[in-house]
C-alpha positions in Angstrom: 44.2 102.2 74.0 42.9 99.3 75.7 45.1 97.0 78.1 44.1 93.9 79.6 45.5 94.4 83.2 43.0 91.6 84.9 45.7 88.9 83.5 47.9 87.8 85.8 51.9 88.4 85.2 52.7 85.2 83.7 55.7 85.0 86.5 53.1 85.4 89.2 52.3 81.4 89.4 56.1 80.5 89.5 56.5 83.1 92.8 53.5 81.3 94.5 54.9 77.8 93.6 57.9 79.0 95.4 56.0 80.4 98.0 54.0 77.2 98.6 57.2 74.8 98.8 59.1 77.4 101.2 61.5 79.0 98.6 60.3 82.1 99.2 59.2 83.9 102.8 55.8 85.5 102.8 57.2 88.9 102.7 59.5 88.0 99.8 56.0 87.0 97.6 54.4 90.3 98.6 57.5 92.0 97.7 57.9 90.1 94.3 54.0 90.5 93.3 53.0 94.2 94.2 56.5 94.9 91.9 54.6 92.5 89.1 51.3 94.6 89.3 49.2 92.5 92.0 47.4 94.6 94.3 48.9 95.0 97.7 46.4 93.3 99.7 45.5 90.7 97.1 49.4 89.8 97.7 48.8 90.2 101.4 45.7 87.6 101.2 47.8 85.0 98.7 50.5 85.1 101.4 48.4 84.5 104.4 49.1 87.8 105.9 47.3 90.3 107.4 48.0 93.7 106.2 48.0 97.1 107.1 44.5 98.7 107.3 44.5 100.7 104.0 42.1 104.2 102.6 41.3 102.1 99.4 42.7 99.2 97.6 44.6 101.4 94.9 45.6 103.8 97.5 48.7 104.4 99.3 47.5 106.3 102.5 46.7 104.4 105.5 42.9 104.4 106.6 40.9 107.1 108.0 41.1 107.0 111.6 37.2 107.6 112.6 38.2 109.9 115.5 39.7 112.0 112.8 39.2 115.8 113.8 39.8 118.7 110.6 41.8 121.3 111.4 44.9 122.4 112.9 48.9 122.9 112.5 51.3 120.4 112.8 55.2 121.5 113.3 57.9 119.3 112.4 61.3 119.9 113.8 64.2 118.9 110.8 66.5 120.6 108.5 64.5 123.3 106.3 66.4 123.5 102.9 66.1 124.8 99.6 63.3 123.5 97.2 65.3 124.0 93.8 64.9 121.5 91.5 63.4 117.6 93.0 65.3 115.4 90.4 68.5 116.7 92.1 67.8 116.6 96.1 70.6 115.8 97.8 69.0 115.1 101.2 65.6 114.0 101.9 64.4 117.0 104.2 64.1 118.2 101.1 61.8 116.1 99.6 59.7 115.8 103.4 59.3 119.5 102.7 57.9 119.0 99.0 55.9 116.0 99.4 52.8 117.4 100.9 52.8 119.4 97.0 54.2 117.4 95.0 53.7 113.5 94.7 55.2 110.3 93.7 53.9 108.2 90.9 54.0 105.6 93.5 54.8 104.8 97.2 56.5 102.4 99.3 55.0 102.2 102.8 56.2 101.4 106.2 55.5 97.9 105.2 58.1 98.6 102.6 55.3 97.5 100.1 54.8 99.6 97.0 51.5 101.0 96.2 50.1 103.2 92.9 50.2 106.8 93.7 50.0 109.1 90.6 49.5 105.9 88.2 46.8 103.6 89.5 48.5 100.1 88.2 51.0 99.3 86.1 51.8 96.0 84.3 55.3 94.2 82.8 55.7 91.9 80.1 56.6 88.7 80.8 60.7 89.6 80.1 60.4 92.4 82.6 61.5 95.1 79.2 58.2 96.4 78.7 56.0 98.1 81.3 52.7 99.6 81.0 51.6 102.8 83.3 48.1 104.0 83.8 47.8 107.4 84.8 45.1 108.2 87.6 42.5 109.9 86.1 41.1 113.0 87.9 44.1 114.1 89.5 44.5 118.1 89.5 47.5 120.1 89.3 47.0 123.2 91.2 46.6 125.2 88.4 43.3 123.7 86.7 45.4 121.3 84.4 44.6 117.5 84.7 46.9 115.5 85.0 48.3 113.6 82.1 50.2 110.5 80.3 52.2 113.4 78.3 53.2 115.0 82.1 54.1 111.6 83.1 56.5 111.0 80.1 57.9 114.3 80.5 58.8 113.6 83.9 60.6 110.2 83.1 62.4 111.7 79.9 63.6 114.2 82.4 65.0 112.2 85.1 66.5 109.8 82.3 68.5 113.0 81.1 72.3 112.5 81.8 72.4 116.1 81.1 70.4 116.9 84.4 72.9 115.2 86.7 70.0 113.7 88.8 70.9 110.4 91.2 67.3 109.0 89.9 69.7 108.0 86.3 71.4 105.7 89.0 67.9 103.6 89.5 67.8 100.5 87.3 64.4 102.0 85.4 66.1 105.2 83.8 69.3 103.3 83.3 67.6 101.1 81.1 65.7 104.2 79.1 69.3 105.1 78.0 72.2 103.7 75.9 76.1 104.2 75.8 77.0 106.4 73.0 80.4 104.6 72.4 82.2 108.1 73.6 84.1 109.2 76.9 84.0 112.3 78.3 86.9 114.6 79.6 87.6 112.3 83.1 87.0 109.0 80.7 83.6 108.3 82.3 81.5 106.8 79.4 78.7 109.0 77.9 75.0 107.8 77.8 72.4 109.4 76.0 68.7 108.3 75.9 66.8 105.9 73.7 65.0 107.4 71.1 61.5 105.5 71.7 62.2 104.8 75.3 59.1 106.5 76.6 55.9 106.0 74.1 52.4 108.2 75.3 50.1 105.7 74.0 46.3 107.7 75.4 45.5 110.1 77.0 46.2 107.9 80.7 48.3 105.4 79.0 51.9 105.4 78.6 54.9 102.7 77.9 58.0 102.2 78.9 60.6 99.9 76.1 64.0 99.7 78.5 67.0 98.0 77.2 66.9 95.6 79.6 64.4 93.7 82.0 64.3 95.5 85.1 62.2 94.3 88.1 62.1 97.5 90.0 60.0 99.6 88.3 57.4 100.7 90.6 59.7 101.2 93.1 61.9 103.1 91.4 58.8 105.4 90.4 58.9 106.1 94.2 62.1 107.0 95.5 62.5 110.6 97.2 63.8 112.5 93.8 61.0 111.0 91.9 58.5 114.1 92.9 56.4 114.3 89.8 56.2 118.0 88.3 54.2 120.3 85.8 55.6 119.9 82.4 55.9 124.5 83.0 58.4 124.0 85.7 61.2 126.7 86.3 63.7 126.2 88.7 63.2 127.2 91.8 60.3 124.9 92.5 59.9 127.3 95.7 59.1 130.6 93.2 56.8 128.6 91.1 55.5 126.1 93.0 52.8 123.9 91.3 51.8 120.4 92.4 48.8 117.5 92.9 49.5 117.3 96.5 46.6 118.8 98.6 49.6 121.7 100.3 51.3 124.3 98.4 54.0 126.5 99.7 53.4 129.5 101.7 56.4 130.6 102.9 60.3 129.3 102.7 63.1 131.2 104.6 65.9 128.4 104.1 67.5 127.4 107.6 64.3 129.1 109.7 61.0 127.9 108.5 58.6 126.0 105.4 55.3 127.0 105.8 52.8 124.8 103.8 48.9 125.7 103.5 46.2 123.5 102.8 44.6 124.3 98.6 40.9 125.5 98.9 41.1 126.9 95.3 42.9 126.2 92.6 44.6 129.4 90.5 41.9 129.6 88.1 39.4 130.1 90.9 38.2 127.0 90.5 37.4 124.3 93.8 40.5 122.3 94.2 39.4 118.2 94.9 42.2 116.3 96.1 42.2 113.3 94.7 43.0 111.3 97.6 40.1 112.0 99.7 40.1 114.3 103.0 43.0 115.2 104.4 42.5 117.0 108.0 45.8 119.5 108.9 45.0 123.1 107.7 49.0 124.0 107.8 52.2 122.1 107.9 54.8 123.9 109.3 58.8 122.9 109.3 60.9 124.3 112.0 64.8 124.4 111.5 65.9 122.2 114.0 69.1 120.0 113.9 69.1 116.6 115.2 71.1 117.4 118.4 67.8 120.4 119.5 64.9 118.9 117.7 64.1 116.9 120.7 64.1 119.9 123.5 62.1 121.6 120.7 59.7 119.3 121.3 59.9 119.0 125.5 59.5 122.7 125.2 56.7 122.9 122.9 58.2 124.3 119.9 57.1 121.6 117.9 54.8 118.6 117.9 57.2 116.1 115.6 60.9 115.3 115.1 62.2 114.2 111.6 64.4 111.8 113.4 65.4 110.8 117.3 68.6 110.4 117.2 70.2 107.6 119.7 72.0 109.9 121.7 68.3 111.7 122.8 66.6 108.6 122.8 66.9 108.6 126.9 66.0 112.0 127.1 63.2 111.3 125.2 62.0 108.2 127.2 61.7 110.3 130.5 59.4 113.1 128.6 55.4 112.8 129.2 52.9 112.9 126.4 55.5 111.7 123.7 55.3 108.8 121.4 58.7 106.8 120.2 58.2 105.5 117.3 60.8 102.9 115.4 61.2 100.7 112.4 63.7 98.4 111.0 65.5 100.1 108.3 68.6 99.6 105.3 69.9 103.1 106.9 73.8 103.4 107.1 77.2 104.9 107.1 79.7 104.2 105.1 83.6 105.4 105.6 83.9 104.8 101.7 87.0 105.7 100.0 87.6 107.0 96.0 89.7 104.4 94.4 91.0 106.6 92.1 92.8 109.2 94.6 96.2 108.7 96.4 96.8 106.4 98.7 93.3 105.0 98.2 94.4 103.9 94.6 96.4 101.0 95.4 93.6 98.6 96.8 96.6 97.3 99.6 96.0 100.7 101.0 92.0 100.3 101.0 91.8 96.6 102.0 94.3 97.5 105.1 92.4 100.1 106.5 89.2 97.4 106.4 91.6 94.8 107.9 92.1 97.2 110.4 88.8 97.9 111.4 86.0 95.9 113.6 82.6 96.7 112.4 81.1 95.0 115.2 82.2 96.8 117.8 81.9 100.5 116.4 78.0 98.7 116.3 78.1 98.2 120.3 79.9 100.9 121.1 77.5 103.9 118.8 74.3 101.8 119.1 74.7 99.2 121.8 72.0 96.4 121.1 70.1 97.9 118.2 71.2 98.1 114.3 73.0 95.1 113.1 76.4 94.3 111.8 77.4 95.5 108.3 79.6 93.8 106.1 81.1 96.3 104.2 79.1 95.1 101.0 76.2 97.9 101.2 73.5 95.3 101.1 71.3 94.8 103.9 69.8 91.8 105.8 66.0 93.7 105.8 66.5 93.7 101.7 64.5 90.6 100.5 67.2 89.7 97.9 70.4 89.8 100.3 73.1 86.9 100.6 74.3 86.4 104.0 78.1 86.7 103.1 80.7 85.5 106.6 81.0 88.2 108.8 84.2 90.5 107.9 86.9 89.5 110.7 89.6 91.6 111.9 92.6 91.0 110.5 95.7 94.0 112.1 98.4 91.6 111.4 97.0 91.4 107.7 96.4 95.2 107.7 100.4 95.6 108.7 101.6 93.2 105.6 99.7 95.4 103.1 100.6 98.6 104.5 103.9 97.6 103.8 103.6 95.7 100.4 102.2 99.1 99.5 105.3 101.0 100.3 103.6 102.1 103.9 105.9 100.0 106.2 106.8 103.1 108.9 102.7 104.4 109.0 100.0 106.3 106.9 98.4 109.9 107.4 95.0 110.1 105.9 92.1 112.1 106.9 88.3 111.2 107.2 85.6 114.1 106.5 81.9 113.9 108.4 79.2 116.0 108.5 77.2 114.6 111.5 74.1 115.3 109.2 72.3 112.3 110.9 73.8 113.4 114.3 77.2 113.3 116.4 76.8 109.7 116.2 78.7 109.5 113.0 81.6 111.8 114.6 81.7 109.0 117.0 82.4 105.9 114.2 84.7 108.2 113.0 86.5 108.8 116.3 86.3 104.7 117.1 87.3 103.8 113.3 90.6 106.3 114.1 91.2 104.5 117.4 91.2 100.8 115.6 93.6 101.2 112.6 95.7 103.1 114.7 97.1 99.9 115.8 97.8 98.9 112.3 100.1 102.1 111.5 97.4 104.1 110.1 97.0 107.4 111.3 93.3 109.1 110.9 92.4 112.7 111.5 88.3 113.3 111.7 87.8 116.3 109.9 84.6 117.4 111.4 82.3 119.6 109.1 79.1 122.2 109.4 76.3 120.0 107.7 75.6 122.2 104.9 79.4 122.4 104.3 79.5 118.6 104.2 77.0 118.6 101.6 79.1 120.7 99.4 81.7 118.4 99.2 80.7 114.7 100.5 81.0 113.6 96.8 84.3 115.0 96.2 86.4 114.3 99.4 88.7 111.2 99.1 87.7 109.9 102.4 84.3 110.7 104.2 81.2 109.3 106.0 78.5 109.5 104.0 75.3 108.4 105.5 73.1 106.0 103.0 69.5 106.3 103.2 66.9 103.0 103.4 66.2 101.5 100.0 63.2 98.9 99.5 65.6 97.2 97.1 69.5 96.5 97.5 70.0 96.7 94.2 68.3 100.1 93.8 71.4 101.4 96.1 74.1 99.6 94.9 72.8 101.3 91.3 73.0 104.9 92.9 76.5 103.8 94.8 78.5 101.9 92.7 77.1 101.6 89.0 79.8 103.1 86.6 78.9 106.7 86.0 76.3 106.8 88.0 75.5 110.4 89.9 76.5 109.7 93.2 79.5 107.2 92.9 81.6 109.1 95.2 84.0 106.0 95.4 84.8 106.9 91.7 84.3 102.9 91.3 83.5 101.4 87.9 84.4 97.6 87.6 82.4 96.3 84.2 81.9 92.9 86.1 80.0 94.5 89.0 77.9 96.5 86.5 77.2 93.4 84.5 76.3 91.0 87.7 74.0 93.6 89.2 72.2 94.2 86.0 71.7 90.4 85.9 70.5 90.6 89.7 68.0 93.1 88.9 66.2 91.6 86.3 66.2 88.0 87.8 62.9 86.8 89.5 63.4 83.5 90.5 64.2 84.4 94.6 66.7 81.8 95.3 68.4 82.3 91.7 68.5 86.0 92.7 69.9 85.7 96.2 72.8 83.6 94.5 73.2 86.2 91.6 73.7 88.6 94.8 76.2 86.6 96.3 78.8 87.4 93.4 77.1 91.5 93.5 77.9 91.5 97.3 81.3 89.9 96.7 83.0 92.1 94.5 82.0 94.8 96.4 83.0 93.8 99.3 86.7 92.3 98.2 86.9 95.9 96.2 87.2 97.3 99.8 85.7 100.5 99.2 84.4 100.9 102.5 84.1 100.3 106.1 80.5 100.4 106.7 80.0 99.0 110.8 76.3 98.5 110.4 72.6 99.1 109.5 71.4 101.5 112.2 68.0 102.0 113.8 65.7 105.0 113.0 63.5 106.9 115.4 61.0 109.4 115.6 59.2 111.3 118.4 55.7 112.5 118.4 53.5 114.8 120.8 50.9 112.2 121.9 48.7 115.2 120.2 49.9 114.0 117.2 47.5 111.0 115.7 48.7 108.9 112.4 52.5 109.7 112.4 53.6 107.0 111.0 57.7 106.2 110.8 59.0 105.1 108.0 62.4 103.1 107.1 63.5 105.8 104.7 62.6 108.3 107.0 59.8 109.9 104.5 57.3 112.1 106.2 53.5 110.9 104.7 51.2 113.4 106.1 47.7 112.9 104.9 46.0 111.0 106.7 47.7 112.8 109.8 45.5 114.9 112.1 45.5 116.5 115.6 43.7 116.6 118.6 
């Protein structure tokens, strides 16, 4: 098989054209051209920009720090849950734990850039239905086996599975490897099954995807956190049989206490294991169970040397401690107080679009996060996501709320109860508690049902009413496809409108900017007058390091990258 990837995509001159008469923002055109197969810092050097200092141009790890040292353990305070099956993570502690084993066929930075990982390029055709990977040669699994175009193809075939009930067959790429089969099941939600030739192995290294329908997001959908790539031999638990290409494997997992990771000297046929992503320098990775409310006196105490997340309410305590780094980044990270439309009261859309009337978004924003985050508009799309349309700000309305209520057959009040987990910290018991204090005046009564995280997990899919904290997306569109796509894994608003499904596919595969930004405006705008949700705003994310700690870098989606990490 041989492909001719030194051609440039044939949409590439059309994004600089923009680019040149101000249509597009620099970051927009690296965006746009690393998704069409252009090297991240060729698109850095096209747009003017300086980018980050990189280990090699193919490469997603940052470069080598000089002063590097070998050796040592880092300990990371976070959650420490099970390692069943990656497809079907439900929170990404999960996949932090995982990812020093198991990798990604591609990454998307702090820069929110994508870079090849597992494949080393990949290129579309020009109507965005046909992609080509290349696998990386010389990457080892941890068991001798190279790996291989058929693993790849496995992997994708698997996560395109409706059967397997992973959130990746939300993701615009493995929507596209499947068709409707005409049939409903049980609850009415419409069956898919997947397309006969939608994954072809074409070489050894070679593989291509035929999708249904164009879909820009490829690469970065080959990177999101349930997208860990595994051996074709995989048995669930991952934890009992753990084989990867990272250059960790598990060593220990006591679920709720400790994950104790080891760097691979060997591989199991007694061969020397070569990771293919050059030197890494920690010996052992170990993760501490801490929750979001300790992790920080963990770290004044010397417990551990990292936090998975600072949350706002430490952030003071963490700014009087000595020898600590804060580290922060603009993120898509949120809450959203959604609602299934399907479930009494929340079935008459009076009843959803009063509570919404009745809330103000902008100040549960000052009153959780003072001056950082921004204000939401209840639309699930973010200002930081290169295709978002500004829509007007969502104004209070507790006069409108009252006239609903009552159209709705409300008029003397309504009890309804809101379930949180504080998974992300107390902070989301508090938008509760302020969300409760605001409808109030409209006649709606809320009770906060406040749960044990791991009991909120359970059920945060199945309650009628809860705060469910979103994580950061590179793409808008890759979230509103997990959300609010019509049977996709983790609509837990139950909402399935054929005319949002149809205008977000025709988002997704548009690459004109400005003509994409428009197609959003209609996305955003039948999500947002669906009133499925009060979501008060895009919130900041932290992180606190020991100043021991060198090359920690944070990331919007809160992903832990640890291989060019070392300590001192």
């Amino acid at each position: 098989m041989n492909v001719d990837n030194d051609r440039e995509h044939p949409l590439i001159p059309e994004a600089r054209e923009q680019l040149t008469h101000g249509l597009m923002d620099r970051r927009e055109f690296i965006r746009l051209a690393t998704l069409l197969g252009v090297a991240a810092s060729s698109a850095y050097a096209i747009a003017g920009v300086t980018g980050p200092a990189m280990a090699g141009d193919n490469l997603p790890f940052p470069a080598v720090d000089p002063k590097a040292k070998r050796g040592g353990k880092l300990r990371i305070g976070q959650t420490v849950g099970r390692m069943h099956d990656p497809a079907t993570y439900a929170w990404n502690e999960m996949s932090n734990q995982t990812r020093p084993m198991l990798e990604y066929l591609t990454m998307v930075g702090p820069d929110n850039v994508v870079r090849p990982m597992l494949v080393d390029w990949w290129k579309p055709s020009a109507d965005l239905k046909t992609w080509i990977l290349h696998v990386r040669p010389g990457v080892m699994w941890h068991n001798g086996d190279e790996l291989t175009a058929d693993h790849v193809a496995w992997n994708i075939r698997r996560w395109a599975d409706p059967a397997l009930g992973s959130s990746n067959l939300g993701l615009s790429t493995f929507v596209a490897l499947t068709e409707l089969t005409g049939a409903k099941d049980a609850k009415g939600k419409a069956l898919r099954r997947q397309l006969p030739n939608g994954v072809e192995v074409l070489d050894r290294h070679t593989l291509r995807l035929n999708l249904s329908q164009p879909v820009l997001s490829v690469a970065e959908d080959c990177g999101e956190y349930c997208t860990l790539v595994l051996h074709p031999s995989f048995v669930a638990p991952l934890s009992k049989h753990p084989i990867g290409t990272g250059p960790y494997t598990l060593a220990e997992l006591r679920v709720g206490e400790r994950c104790i990771l080891k760097r691979i000297t060997h591989m199991t046929n007694g061969q020397p294991f070569h990771y293919w992503g050059g030197e890494v320098f920690l010996d052992e990775i170990h993760f501490y169970n801490y929750t979001l409310e300790n992790a920080t006196a963990a770290l004044a105490s010397g417990s551990v040397d990292a936090t998975y997340e600072l949350t706002v309410e430490q952030l003071e305590l963490a700014q009087s401690l000595p020898g600590v780094q804060i580290l922060s980044v603009p993120t898509a990270q949120t809450l959203c107080c959604r609602m299934q439309v399907d479930v009494k009261p929340f079935d008459d859309i009076r009843v959803r679009r009063a509570i919404v009337k009745a809330a103000d978004n902008a100040a549960i924003k000052q009153l959780v996060f003072g001056d950082h985050g921004q204000v939401a508009n209840n639309c699930h799309v973010a200002p930081i996501h290169p295709e978002c349309f500004p829509l007007p700000p969502v104004v209070r309305d507790v006069a409108g709320a009252k006239r609903l209520l009552k159209e709705a057959g409300y008029a003397h009040g309504l009890d309804v109860t809101i379930s949180v987990g504080n998974n992300d910290g107390p902070w989301q018991q508090a938008v509760c508690e302020a969300l409760r204090d605001q409808v109030k005046e409209a006649g709606i009564n809320l009770s906060v049902d406040v749960m044990p995280e791991q009991r909120f997990w359970e059920v945060w899919n199945k309650v009628p009413f809860g705060a469910t904290s979103w994580a950061h997306r590179p793409l808008g569109t890759m979230a509103l496809a997990q959300a609010y796509r019509s049977g996709a894994s983790w609509n837990e608003t139950h909402y399935s409108d054929p005319a949002f499904d149809q205008a977000l596919s025709e988002a997704e595969a548009s690459i004109n900017v400005a003509e994409r930004k428009i197609k959003m405006q209609k996305v955003e705008q039948i999500l947002q007058d669906a009133a499925l949700m009060v979501q008060p705003f895009w919130r900041p994310v932290f992180s606190l390091a020991s100043s021991r700690v060198h090359g920690y870098q944070p990331h919007p989606a809160r992903q832990i990258q640890l291989n060019k990490v070392w300590m001192s």
